[in-house]
C-alpha positions as CSV (number, residue, x, y, z in Angstrom):
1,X,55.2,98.1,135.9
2,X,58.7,99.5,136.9
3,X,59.9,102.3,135.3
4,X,62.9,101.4,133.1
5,X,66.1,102.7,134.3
6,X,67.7,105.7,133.1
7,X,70.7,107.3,133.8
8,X,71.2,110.7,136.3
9,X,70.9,113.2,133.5
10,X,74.0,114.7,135.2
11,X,76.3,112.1,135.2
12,X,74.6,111.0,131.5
13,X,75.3,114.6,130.3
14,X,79.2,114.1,131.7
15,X,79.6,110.8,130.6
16,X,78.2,111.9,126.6
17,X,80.7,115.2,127.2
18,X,83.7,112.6,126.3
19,X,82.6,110.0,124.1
20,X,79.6,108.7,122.5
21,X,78.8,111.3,120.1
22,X,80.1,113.4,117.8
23,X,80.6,116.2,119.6
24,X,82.3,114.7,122.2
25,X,86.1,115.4,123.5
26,X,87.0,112.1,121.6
27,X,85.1,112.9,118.6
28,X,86.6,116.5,118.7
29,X,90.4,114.4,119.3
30,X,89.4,112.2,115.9
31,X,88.6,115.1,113.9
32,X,91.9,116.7,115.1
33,X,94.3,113.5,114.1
34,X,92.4,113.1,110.8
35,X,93.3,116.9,109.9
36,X,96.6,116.0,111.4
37,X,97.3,112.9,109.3
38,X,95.5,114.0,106.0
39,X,98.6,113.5,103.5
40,X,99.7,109.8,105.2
41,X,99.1,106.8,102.9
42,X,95.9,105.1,104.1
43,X,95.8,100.9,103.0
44,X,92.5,99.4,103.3
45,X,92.0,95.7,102.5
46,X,88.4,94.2,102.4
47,X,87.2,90.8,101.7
48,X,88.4,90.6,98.1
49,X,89.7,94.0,97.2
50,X,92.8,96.3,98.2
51,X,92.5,100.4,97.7
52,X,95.7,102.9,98.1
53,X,94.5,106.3,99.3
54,X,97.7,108.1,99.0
55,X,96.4,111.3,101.1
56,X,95.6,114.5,100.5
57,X,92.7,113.5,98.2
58,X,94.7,111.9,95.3
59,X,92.4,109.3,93.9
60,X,92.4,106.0,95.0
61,X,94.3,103.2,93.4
62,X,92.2,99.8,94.0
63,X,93.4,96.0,92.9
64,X,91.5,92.8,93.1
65,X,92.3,89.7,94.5
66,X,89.7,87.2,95.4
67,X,86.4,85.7,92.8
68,X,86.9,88.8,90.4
69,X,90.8,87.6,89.5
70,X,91.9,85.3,87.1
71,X,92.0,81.8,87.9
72,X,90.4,81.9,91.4
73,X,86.7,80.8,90.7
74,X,88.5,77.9,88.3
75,X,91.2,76.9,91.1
76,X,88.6,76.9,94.0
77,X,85.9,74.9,91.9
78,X,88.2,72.3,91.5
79,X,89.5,72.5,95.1
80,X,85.9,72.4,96.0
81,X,84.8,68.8,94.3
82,X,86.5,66.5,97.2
83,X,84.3,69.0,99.5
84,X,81.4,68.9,97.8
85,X,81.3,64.9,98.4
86,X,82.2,65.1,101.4
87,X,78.8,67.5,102.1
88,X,77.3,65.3,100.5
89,X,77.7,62.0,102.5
90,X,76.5,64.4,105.1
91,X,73.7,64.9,103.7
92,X,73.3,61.1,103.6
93,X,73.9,60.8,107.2
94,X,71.1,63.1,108.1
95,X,68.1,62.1,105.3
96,X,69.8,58.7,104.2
97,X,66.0,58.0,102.3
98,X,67.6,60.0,99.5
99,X,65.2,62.6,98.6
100,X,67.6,65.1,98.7
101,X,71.7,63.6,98.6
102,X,70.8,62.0,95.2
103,X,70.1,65.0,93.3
104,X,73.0,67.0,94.6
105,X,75.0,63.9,93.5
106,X,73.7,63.9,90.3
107,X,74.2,67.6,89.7
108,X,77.8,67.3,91.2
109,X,78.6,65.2,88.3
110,X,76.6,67.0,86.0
111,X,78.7,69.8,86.8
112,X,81.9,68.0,86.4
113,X,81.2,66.3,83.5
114,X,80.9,69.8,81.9
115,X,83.8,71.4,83.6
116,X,86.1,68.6,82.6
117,X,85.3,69.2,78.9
118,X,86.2,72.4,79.2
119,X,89.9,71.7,80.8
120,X,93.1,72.1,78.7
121,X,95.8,73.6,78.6
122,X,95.2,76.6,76.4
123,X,92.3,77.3,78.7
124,X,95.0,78.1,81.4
125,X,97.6,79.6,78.9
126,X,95.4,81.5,77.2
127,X,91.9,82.6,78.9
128,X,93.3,82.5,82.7
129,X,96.9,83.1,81.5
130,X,98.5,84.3,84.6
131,X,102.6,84.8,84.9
132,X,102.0,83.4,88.6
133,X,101.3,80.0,86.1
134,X,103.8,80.8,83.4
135,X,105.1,77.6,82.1
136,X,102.8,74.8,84.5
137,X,100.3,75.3,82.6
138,X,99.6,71.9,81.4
139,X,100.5,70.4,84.6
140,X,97.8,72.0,86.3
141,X,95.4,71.2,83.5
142,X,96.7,67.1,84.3
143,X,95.6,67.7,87.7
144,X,92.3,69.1,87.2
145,X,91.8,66.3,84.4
146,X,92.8,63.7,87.0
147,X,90.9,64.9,89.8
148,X,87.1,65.5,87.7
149,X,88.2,62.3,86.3
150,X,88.1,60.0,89.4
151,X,85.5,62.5,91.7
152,X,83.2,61.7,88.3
153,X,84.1,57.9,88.7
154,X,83.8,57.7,92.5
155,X,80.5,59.8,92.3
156,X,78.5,57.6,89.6
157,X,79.7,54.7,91.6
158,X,77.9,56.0,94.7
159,X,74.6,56.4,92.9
160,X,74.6,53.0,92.4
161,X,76.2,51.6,96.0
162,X,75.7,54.6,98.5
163,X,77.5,52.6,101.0
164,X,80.9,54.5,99.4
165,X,79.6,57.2,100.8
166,X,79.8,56.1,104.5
167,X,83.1,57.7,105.9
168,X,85.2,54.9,106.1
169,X,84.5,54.0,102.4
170,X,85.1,57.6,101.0
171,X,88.2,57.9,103.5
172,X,89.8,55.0,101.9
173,X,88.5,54.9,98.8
174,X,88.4,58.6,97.7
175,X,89.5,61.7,100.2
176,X,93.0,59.5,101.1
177,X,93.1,57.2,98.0
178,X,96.8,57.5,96.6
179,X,97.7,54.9,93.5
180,X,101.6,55.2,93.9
181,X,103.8,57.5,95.8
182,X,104.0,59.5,93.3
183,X,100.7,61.0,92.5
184,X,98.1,62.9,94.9
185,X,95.2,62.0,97.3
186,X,92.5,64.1,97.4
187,X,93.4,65.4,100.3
188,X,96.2,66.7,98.6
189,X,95.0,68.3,95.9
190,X,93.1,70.2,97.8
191,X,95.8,71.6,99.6
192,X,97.5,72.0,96.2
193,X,94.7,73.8,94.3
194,X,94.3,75.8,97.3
195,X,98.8,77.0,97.4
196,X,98.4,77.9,93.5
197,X,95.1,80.1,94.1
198,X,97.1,81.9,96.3
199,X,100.4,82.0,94.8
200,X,98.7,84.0,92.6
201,X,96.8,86.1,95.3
202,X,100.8,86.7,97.0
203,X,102.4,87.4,94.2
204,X,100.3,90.0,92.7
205,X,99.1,91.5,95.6
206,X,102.8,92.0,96.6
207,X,104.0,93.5,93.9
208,X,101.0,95.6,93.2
209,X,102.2,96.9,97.2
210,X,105.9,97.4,96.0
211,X,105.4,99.1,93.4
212,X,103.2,101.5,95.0
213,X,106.2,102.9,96.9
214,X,104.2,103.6,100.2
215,X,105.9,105.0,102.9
216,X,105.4,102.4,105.3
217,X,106.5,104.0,108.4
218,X,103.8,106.3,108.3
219,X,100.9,104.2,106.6
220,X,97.9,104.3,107.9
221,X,96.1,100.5,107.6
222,X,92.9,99.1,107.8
223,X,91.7,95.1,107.5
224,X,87.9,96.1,107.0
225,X,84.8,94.2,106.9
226,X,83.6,90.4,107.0
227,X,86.3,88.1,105.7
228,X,85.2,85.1,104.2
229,X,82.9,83.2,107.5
230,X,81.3,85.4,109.6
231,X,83.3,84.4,112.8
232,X,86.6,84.6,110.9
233,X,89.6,86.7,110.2
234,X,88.8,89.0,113.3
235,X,92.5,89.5,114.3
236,X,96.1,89.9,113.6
237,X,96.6,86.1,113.5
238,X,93.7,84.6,111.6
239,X,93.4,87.4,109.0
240,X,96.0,86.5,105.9
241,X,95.9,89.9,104.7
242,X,97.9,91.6,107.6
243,X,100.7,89.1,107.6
244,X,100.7,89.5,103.1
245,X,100.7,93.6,103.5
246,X,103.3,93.3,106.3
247,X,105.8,90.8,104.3
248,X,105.2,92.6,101.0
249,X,106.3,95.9,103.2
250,X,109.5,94.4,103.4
251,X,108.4,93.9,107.4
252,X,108.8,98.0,107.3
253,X,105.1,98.2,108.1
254,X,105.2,98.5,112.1
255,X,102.8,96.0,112.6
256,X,100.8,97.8,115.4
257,X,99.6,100.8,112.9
258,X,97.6,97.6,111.1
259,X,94.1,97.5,112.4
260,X,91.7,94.9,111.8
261,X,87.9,96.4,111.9
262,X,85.5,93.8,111.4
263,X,82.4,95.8,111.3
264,X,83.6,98.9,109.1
265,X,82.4,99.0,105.8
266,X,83.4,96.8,102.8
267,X,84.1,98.2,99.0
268,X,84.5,96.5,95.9
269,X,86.2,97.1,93.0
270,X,83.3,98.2,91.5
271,X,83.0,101.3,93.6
272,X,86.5,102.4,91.7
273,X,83.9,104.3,89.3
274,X,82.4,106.5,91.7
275,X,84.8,109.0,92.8
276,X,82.4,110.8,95.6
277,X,81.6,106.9,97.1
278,X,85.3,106.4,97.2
279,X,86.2,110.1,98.9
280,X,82.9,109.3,101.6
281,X,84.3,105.9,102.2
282,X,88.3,107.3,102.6
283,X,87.2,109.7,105.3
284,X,85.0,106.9,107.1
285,X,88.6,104.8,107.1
286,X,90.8,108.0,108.3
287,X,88.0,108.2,111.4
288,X,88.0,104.3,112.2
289,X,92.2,104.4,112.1
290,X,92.8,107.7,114.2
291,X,89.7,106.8,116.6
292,X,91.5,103.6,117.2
293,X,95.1,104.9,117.1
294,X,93.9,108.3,119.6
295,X,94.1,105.8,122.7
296,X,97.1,104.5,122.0
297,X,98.9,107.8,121.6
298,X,97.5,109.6,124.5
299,X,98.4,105.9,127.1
300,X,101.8,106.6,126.2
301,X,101.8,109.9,126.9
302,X,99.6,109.1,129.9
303,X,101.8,106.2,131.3
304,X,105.5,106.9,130.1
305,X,106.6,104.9,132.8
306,X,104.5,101.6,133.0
307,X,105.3,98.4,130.6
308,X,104.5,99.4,126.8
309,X,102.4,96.9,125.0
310,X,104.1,95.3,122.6
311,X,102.6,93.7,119.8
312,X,104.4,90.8,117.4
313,X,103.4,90.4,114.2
314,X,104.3,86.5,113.9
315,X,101.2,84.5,114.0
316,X,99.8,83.8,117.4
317,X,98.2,80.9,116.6
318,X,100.1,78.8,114.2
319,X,99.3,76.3,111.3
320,X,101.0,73.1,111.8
321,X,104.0,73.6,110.0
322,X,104.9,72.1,106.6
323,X,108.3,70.8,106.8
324,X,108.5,69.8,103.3
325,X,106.9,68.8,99.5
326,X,106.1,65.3,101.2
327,X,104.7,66.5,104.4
328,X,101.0,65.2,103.8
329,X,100.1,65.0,107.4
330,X,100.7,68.5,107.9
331,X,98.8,69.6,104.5
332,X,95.8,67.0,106.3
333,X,96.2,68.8,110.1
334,X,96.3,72.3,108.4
335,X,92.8,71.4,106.2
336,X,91.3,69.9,109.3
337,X,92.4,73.3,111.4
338,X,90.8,75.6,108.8
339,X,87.4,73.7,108.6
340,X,87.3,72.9,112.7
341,X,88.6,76.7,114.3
342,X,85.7,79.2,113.7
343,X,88.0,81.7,113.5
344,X,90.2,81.1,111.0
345,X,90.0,81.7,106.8
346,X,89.7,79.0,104.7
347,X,92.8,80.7,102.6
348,X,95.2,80.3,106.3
349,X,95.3,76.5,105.0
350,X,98.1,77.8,103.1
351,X,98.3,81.4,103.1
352,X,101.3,81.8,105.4
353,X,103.3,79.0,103.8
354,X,102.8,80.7,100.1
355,X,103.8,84.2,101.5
356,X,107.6,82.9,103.3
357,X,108.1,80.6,100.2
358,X,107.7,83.8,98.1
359,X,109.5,86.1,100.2
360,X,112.7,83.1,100.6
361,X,112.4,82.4,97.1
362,X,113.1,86.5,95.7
363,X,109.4,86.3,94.3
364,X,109.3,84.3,91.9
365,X,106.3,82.1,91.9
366,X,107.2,78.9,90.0
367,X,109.9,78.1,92.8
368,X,107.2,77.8,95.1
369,X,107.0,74.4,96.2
370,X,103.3,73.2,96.6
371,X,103.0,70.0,98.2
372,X,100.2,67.6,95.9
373,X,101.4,69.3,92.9
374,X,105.4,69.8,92.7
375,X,106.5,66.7,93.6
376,X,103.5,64.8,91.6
377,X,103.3,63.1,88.5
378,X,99.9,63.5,87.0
């Protein structure tokens, strides 16, 4: 058997002598910029949690935005029932004998049966009861009535004649069923329940950045860890958080000291209790930034002369655009994009759209028009 290959310990021993380890010239170069950049404001933004290390070993400030927030788990569950079918005629497809679509049915409604009793409008005034909400309160509980009421409906009709769940059927009769022009497919509310979760998400998450007063042309910011599907929200364009952080800045954040870093370590909220976790975890973030950001500085020290990269924070890779409350094509083309492209959160349905309505609207999150919901009478 051949000997497996190894390096010239020489040319090994030169190539470890700048990077690769710790001791390295570029490890020696990170340590330098961390020392160098200790007091800056450093943002890091995971999966469903935001933490403020305002430098020089102040504590962290941390806010939550995803299943641990009001309202979320009860806007997604509903935005999830039209899914759920859908999955489930799937299902039918691939083992149409029944041994497994029918129980999922049946625990689908089940489900909904339960979560329809529990609907109101003091449920949303009172236990979710979020100023996002303030005063729709009992229009969103009309829309989660209607749309349990006729999922419920459609799905005990399918136990009895499956054939409405062959796609044409639950096309027509369900996903892009709409009784007048003035209520909501499916479709729709999807789209809908999806725009409010994150009206919520943008508005709080702004303000919660504004009124930290960060001095944004010196932060220091990190998009860290998996993001929703494992093949999504890897860059500038298909990760929401970069274009919420660099809107609530004001568009003060210069976008290229935002880094997305897939593979660094995730926090929760729940880590805001352990102060030595949170101080191990800060330093980790200070090395990933100024390890990425030590290239950058030294090629433009380097190359003075050559063509500067030069980033732009708009979105590479755009959503179709919503040109208005009754564009439902475009609320269709954006759900289909979110579902179909790997890369992409489910949240970018809408999450661009909800930040610029925000930001053109001076914040205030009742002028936000929603198509499926504003312009709907339910």
């Amino acid at each position: 058997m051949t000997a497996a290959y190894q390096p010239e310990p020489a040319f090994a021993g030169l190539f470890r002598a700048f990077t690769g380890q710790a001791d390295s010239i570029g490890g020696e170069l990170t340590r330098a910029m961390i020392a160098a950049t200790a007091e800056q404001p450093l943002l890091v933004s995971t999966a469903a949690d935001i933490a403020l290390f305002p430098g020089n070993g102040a504590s962290a400030e941390i806010e939550s935005f995803r299943k641990s927030t009001r309202g979320f788990i009860e806007l997604t569950a509903v935005s999830h029932v039209p899914l759920a079918l859908a999955y489930i005629a799937r299902l039918r497809d691939l083992e149409p004998e029944g041994t497994t679509w029918r129980p999922r049915l049946d625990s689908l409604i089940e489900h909904a049966e339960r979560t329809r009793a529990a609907n109101n409008e003091a449920m949303w005034s009172n236990h979710v009861a979020l100023a996002a909400f303030a005063g729709i309160e009992a229009k969103i509980a009309a829309m989660v009535e209607r749309t349990l009421a006729f999922s419920i409906a459609y799905a005990k009709a399918a136990r009895s004649e499956p054939e409405r769940l062959a796609w044409n059927a639950l096309r027509d009769g369900y996903l892009e069923h709409r009784p007048s022009e003035r209520s909501a497919s499916m479709n729709e509310v999807m789209f809908a329940t999806f725009c409010l979760a994150y009206v919520d998400i943008a508005y709080r998450i702004g303000n919660w950045l504004r009124d930290a007063d960060i001095d944004w042309s010196r932060a220091m910011v990190l998009v860290s860890g998996q993001s929703g599907r494992p093949t999504a929200g890897v860059t500038w364009s298909s990760n929401n958080m970069c274009r919420l952080i660099w809107k609530a800045s004001g568009e003060a954040l210069p976008a290229e000291r935002l880094y997305v870093a897939p593979h660094a370590p995730g926090f929760s909220a729940e880590n805001a209790a352990d102060a030595s976790r949170l101080a191990d975890l800060e330093q980790e973030y200070r090395r990933i930034w100024c390890h990425t950001r030590a290239s950058v500085e030294v090629a433009r020290r380097m190359f003075p002369d050559a063509s500067a990269f030069k980033f732009s924070p708009e979105r590479a890779d755009d959503m179709p655009p919503v040109s208005g409350v009754d564009d439902r094509a475009a609320c269709v083309a954006r759900l289909r994009r979110i579902m179909e492209d790997p890369q992409q959160l489910l949240s970018n349905c809408v999450a661009d759209y909800v930040v610029d309505q925000l930001r053109g609207n001076g914040n205030r999150p009742q002028d936000v028009v929603i198509p499926g919901f504003s312009q709907v009478d339910f």
